[in-house]
FIVEX-909617 format. One record per residue (C-alpha): x, y, z; residue number from 1; chain; residue in three letters. Coordinates in nm, 3 decimals. Each point is the difference from the previous one (the first is absolute). Layout:
residues N
+---------+---------+---------+-----+---+-----+
:       u :       v :       w :   k : c :   r :
+---------+---------+---------+-----+---+-----+
:       X :       Y :       Z : NUM : A : ALA :
...
+---------+---------+---------+-----+---+-----+
This chain:
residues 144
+---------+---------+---------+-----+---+-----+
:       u :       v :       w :   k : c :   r :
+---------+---------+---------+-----+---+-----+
: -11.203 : -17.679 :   8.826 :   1 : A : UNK :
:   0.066 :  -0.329 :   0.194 :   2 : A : UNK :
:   0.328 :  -0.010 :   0.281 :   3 : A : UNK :
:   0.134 :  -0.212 :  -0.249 :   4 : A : UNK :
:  -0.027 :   0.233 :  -0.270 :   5 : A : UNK :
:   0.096 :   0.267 :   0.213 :   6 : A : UNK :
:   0.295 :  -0.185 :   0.145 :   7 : A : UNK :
:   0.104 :  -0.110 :  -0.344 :   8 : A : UNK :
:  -0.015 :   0.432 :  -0.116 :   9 : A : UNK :
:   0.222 :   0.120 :   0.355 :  10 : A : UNK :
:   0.266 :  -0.285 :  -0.104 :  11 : A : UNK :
:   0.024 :   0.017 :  -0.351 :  12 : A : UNK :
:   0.328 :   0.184 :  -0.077 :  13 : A : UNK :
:   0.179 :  -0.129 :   0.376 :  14 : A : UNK :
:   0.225 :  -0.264 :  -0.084 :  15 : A : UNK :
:   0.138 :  -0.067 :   0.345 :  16 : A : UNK :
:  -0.155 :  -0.102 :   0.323 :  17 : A : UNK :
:   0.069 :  -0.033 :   0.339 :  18 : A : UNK :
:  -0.065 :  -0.335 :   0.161 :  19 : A : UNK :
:  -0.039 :  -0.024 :   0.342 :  20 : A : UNK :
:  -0.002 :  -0.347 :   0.228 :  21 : A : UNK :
:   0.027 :  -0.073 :   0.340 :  22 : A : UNK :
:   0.329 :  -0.142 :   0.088 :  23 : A : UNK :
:  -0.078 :  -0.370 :   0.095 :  24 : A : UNK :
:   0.292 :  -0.008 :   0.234 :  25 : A : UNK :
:  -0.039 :   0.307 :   0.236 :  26 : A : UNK :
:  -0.361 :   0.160 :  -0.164 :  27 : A : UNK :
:   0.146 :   0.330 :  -0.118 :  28 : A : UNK :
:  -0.097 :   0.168 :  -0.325 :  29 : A : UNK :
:   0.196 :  -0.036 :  -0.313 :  30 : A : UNK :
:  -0.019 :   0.189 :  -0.307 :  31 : A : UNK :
:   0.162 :  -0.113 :  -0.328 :  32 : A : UNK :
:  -0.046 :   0.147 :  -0.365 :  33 : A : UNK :
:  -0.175 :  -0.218 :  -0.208 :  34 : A : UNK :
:  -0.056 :   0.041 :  -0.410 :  35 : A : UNK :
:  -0.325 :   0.023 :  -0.085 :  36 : A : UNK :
:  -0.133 :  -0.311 :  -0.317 :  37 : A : UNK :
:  -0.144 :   0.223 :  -0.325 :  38 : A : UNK :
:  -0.350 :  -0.193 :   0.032 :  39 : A : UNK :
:  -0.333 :   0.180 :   0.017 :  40 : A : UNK :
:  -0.089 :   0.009 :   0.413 :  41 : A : UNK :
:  -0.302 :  -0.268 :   0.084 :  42 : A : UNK :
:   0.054 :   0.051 :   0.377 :  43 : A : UNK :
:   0.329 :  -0.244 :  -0.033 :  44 : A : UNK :
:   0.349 :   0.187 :  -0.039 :  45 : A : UNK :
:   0.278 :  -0.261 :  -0.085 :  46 : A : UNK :
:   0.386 :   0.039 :   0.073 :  47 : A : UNK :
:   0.286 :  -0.235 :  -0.042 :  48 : A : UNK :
:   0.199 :  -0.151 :   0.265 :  49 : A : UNK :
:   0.292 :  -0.177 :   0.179 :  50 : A : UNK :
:  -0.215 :  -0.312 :   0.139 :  51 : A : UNK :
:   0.318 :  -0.101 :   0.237 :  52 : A : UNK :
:  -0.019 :   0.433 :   0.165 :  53 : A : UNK :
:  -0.102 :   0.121 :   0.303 :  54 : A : UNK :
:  -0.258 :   0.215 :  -0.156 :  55 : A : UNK :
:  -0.187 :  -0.362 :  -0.109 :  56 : A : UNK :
:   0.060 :  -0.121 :   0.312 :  57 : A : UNK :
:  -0.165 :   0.302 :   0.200 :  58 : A : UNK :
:  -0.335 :  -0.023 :  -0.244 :  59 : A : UNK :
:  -0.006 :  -0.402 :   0.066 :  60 : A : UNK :
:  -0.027 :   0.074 :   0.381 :  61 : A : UNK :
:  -0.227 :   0.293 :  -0.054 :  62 : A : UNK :
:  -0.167 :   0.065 :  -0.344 :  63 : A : UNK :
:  -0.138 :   0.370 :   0.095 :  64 : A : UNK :
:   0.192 :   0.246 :  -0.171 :  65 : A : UNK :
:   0.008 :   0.388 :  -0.132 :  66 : A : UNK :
:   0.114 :   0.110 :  -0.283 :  67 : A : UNK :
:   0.059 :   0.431 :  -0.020 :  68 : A : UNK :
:   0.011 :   0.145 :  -0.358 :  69 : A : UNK :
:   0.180 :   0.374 :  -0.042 :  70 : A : UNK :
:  -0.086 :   0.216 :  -0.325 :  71 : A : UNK :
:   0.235 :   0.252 :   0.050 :  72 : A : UNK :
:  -0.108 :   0.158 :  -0.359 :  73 : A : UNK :
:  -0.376 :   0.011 :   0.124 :  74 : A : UNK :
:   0.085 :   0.080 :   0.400 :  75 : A : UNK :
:  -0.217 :  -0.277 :   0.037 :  76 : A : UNK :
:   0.079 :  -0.296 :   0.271 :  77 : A : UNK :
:  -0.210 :  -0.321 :   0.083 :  78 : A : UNK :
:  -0.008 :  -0.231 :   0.208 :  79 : A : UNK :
:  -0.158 :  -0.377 :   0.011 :  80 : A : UNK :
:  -0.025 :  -0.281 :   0.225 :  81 : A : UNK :
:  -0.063 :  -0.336 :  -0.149 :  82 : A : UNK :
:   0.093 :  -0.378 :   0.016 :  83 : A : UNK :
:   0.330 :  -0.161 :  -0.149 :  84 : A : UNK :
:   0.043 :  -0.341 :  -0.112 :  85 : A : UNK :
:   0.329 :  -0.150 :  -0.144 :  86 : A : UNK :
:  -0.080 :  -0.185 :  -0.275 :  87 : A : UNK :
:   0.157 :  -0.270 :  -0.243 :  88 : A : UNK :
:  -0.156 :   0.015 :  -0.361 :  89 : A : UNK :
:   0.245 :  -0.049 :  -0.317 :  90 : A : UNK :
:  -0.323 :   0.147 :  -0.215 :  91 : A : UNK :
:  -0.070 :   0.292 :   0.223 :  92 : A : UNK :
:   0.396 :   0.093 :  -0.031 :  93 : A : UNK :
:   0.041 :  -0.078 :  -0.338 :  94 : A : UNK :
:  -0.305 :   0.224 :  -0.076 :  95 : A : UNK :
:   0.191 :   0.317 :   0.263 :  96 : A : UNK :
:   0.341 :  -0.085 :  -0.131 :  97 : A : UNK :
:   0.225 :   0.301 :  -0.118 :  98 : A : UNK :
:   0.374 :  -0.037 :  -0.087 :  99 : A : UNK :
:   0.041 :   0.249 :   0.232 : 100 : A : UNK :
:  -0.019 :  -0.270 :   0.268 : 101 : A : UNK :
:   0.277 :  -0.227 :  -0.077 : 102 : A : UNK :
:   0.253 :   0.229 :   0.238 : 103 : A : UNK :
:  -0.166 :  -0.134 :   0.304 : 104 : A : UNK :
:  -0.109 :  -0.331 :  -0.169 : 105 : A : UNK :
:   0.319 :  -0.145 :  -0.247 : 106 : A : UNK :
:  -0.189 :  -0.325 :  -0.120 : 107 : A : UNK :
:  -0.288 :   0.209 :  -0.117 : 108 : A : UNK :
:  -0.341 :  -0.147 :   0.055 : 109 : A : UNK :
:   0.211 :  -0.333 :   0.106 : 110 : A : UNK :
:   0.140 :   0.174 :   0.321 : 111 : A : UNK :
:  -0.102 :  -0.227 :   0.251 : 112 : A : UNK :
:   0.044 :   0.318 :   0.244 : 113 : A : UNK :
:  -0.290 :   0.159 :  -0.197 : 114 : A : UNK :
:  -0.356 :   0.057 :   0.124 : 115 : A : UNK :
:  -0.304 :   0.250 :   0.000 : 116 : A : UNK :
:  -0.156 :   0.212 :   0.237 : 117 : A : UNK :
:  -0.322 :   0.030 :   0.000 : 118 : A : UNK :
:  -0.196 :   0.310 :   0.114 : 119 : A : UNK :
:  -0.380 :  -0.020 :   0.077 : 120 : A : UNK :
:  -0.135 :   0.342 :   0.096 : 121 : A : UNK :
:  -0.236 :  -0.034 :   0.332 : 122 : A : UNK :
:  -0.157 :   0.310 :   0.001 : 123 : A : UNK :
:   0.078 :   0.382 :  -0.212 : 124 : A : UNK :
:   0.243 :   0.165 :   0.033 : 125 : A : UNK :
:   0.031 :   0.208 :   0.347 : 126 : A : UNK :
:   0.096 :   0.316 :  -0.135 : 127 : A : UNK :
:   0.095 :   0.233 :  -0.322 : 128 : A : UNK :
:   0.223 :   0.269 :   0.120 : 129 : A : UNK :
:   0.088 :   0.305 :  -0.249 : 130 : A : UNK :
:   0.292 :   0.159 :   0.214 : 131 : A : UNK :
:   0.108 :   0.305 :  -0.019 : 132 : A : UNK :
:   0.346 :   0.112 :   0.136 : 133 : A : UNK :
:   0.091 :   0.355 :   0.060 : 134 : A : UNK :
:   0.314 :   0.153 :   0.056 : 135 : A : UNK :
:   0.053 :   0.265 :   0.253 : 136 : A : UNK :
:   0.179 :   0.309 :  -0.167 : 137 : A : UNK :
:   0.375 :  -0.030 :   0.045 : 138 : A : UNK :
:   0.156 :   0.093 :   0.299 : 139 : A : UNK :
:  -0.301 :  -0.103 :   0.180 : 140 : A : UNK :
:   0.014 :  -0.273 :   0.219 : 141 : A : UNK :
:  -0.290 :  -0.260 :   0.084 : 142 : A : UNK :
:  -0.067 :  -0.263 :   0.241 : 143 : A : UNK :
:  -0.139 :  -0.290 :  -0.087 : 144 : A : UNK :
+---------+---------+---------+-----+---+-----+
């Protein structure tokens, strides 16, 4: 199985994904949810956008990016680092475009707010977790 095909298996059913940037302003981490396109993974992910936000700002000063994906069904949790590119292409949307969309973008595919992310994975993914949580009996404290 390729790390595409094996990336494309781990994130199947995950519709949500956490995209961290560095903050161009003071270099801090920033996570924000992202909704994951329905297209089969070729090493791009794509994700719609507010072209005017800080979070395309932050990738136009510095493209690297990771993107963390939670199963909690499976226990399984991954984690990628990649390259992000904001990106202007009418076809591209129009060929991602759900309905869905039009409560963060009211002109539709006309929104001149509107643009893509684009994610190019740089390597595999770091890790596959399954975690398992146990519960101490009640009554019984732990420290963690």
């Amino acid at each position: 199985m390729t790390d595409i095909q094996h990336f494309t298996k781990l994130t199947k059913e995950i519709k949500f994904a956490m995209l961290t940037t560095t903050c161009s302003e003071d270099q801090s981490l920033k996570s924000r949810p992202m909704t994951l396109q329905e297209t089969e993974f070729d090493g791009d992910l794509w994700f719609f956008a507010d072209r005017f936000s800080k979070l395309a700002k932050d990738i136009e000063a510095n493209p690297k990016v990771n993107l963390a994906f939670s199963d909690t069904k499976a226990n399984s949790y991954l984690s990628a680092t990649g390259q992000a590119e904001i990106v202007i292409d009418q076809e591209k949307a129009k060929q991602l475009w759900n309905p869905f969309y039009k409560a963060w973008f009211e002109q539709g595919l006309d929104d001149p707010k509107l643009c893509l992310i684009n994610y190019r994975q740089a390597r595999p993914p770091q890790y596959q977790l399954k975690c398992f949580i146990s519960v101490p009996p009640v009554g019984r404290s732990q420290q963690y």
